[in-house]
C-alpha positions as CSV (number, residue, x, y, z in Angstrom):
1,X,101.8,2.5,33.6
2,X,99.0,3.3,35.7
3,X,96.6,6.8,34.1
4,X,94.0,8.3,36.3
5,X,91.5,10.9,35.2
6,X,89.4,13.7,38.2
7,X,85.6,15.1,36.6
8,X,84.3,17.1,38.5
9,X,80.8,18.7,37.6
10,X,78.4,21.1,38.6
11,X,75.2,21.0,37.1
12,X,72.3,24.0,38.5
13,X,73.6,24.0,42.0
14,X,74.3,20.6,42.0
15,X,78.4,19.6,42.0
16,X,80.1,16.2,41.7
17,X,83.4,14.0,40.9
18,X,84.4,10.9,39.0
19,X,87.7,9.6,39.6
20,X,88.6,6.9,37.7
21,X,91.9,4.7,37.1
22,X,93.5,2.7,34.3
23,X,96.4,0.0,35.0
24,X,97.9,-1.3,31.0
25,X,98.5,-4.9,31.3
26,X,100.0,-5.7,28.0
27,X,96.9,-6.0,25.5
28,X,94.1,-5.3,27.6
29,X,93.1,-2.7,30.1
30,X,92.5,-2.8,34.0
31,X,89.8,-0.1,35.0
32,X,87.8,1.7,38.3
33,X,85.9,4.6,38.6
34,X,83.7,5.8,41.5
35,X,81.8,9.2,42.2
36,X,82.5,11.8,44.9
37,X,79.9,13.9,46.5
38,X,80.7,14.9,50.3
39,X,83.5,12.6,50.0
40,X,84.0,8.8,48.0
41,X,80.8,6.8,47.6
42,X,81.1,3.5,46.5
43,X,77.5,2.8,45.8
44,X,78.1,3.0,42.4
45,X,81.8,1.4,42.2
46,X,82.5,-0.3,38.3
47,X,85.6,-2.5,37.8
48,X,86.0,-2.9,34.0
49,X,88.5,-5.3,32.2
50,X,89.5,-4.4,28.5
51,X,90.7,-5.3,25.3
52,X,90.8,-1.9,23.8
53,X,88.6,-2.9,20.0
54,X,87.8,-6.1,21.4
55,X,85.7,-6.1,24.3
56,X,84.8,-4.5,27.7
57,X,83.8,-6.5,30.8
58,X,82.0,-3.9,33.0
59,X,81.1,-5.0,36.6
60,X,78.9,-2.8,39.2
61,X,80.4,-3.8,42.9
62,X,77.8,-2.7,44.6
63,X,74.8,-4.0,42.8
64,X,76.3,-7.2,41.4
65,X,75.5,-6.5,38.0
66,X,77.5,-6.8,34.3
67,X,77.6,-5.2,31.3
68,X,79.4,-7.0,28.5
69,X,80.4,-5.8,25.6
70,X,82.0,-7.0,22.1
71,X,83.6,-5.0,19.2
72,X,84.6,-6.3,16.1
73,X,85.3,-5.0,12.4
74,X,84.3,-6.2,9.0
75,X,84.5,-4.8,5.2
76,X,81.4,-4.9,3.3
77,X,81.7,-3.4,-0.7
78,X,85.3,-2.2,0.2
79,X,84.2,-0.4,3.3
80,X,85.0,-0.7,6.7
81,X,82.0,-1.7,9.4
82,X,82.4,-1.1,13.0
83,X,79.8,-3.9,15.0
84,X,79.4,-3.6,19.0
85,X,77.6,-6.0,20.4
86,X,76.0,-4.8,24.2
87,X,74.4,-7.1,27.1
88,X,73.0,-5.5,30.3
89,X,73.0,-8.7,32.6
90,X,70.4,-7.4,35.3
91,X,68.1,-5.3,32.9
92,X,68.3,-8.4,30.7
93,X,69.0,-5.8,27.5
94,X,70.7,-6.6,24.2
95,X,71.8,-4.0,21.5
96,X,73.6,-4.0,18.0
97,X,75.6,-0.7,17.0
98,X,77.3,-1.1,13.7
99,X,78.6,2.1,11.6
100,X,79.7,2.0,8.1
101,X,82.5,4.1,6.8
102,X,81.6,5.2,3.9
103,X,85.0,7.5,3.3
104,X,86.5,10.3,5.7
105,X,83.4,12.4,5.4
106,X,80.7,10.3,5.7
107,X,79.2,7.8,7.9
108,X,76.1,5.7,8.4
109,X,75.6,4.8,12.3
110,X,72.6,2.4,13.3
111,X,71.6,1.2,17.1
112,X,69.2,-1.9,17.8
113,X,67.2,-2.7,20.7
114,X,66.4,-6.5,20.8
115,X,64.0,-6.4,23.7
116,X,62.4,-2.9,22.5
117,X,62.9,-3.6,18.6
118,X,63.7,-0.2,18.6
119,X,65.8,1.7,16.0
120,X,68.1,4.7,15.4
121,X,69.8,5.6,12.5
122,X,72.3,8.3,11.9
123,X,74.2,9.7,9.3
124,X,77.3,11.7,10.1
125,X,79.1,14.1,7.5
126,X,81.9,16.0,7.5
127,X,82.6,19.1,5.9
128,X,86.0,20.4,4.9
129,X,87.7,18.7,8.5
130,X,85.6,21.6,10.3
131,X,82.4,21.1,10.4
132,X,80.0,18.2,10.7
133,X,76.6,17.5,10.0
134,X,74.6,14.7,11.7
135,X,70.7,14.3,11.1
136,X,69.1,11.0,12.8
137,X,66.0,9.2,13.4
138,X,64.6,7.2,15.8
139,X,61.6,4.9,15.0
140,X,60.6,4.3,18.2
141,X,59.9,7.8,18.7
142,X,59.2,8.7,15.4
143,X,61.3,11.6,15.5
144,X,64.1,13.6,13.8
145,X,67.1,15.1,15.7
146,X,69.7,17.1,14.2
147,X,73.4,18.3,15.5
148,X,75.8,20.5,14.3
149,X,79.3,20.6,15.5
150,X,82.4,23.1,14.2
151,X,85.9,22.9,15.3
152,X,86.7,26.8,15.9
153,X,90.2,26.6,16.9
154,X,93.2,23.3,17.1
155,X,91.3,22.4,20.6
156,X,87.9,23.8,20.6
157,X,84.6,22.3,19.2
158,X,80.5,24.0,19.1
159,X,77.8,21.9,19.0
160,X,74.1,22.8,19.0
161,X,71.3,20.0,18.5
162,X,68.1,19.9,18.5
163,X,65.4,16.6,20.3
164,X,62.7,17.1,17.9
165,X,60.6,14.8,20.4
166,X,61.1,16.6,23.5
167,X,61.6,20.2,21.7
168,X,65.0,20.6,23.7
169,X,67.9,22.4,22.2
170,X,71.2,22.1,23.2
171,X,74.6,23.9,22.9
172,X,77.7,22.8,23.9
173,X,81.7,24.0,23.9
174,X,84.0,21.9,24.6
175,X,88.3,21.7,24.6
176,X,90.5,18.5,24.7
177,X,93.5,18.9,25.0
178,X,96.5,16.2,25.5
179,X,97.9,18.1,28.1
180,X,95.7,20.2,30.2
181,X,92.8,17.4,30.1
182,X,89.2,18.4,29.0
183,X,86.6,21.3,29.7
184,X,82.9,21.4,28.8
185,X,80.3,24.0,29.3
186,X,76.7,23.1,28.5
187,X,73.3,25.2,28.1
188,X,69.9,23.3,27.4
189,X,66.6,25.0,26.6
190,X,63.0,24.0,26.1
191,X,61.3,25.6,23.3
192,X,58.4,24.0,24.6
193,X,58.4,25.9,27.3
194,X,60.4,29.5,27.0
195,X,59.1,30.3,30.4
196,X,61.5,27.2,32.1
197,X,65.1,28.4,32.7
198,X,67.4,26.9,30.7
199,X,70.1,24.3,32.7
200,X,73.8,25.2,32.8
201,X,76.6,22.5,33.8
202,X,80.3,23.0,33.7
203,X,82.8,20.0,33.5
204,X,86.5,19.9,33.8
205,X,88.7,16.4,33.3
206,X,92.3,16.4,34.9
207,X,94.8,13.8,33.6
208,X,97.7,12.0,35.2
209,X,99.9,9.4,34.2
210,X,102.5,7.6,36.9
């Protein structure tokens, strides 16, 4: 079965498309995706190969370049750790992503930067299946963010955060549904600055299956 997805987004004036195709080959996953702007434009062409939970071999045509990546899951005290393991080939980058399930409600996220020795931690929680909570920190910044997200119907979530660093806030709704695809409108402001208009972007997602 071959699945292909259309984005197309406009962003303050600005208006775009990424068309991407899936081909299932028993366990593992065939992928391309390339961007339209007056037409295709294969200057930024990715061919990716797979294992859904297992790993992802991303390659960049036009640049030559590879992005690897490995997933794999362990239990620590009864719980249930999710590791990803990242390699940027040509920017010669390495991170560790791991996130601990603590139970339905609650989980502890953390992202590592070898070459920067950076390091973000989040904690995610979830309250009453509607509406979730997630503080983090970044050390390399020395900086809090914050988001808050609430589902207000079966296929329709709001999100507001906040880049304590960069004094941006952002809101966000969004609807995902199995059979219509995806929508997203977005609004950023800088409370740095209230005199700078705030940026607007719209994004729809069609899906097909043949």
């Amino acid at each position: 079965m071959i699945r292909t997805s259309l984005t197309g987004r406009y962003d303050n004036g600005a208006s775009g498309a990424v068309a991407s195709a899936t081909l299932n080959a028993g366990d593992f996953e065939l992928k391309g995706k390339t961007t339209f702007i007056n037409g295709p434009s294969f200057e930024d062409l990715s061919l990716l190969v797979e294992k859904p939970g297992s790993f992802v071999i991303d390659y960049n045509v036009p640049k030559k370049d590879v992005k690897f990546q490995f997933m794999n899951t362990a239990r620590v005290l009864e719980k249930q750790l999710n590791l990803t393991y990242s390699h940027w080939r040509g920017d010669n980058r390495t991170a560790l992503d791991g996130t601990l399930v603590i139970d339905s409600s609650n989980k502890l996220s953390a992202n590592y930067e070898l070459n920067s020795r950076n390091c973000k931690v989040k904690y995610s929680y979830m309250y009453g299946g509607l509406l979730t909570l997630e503080p983090s920190y970044d050390f390399g910044k020395n900086s809090w963010d914050v988001a808050v997200s609430r589902r207000v119907l079966d296929d329709d979530v709001v999100r507001a955060s906040c880049q304590s660093s960069s004094k941006v806030l952002e809101l966000d709704w969004c609807r995902n549904t199995s059979i219509n695809g995806s929508f997203k409108v977005s609004a950023s402001i800088n409370l740095a600055d209230p005199l700078k208009t705030p940026t607007f972007s719209v994004e729809s997602r069609l899906n097909f299956g043949v």
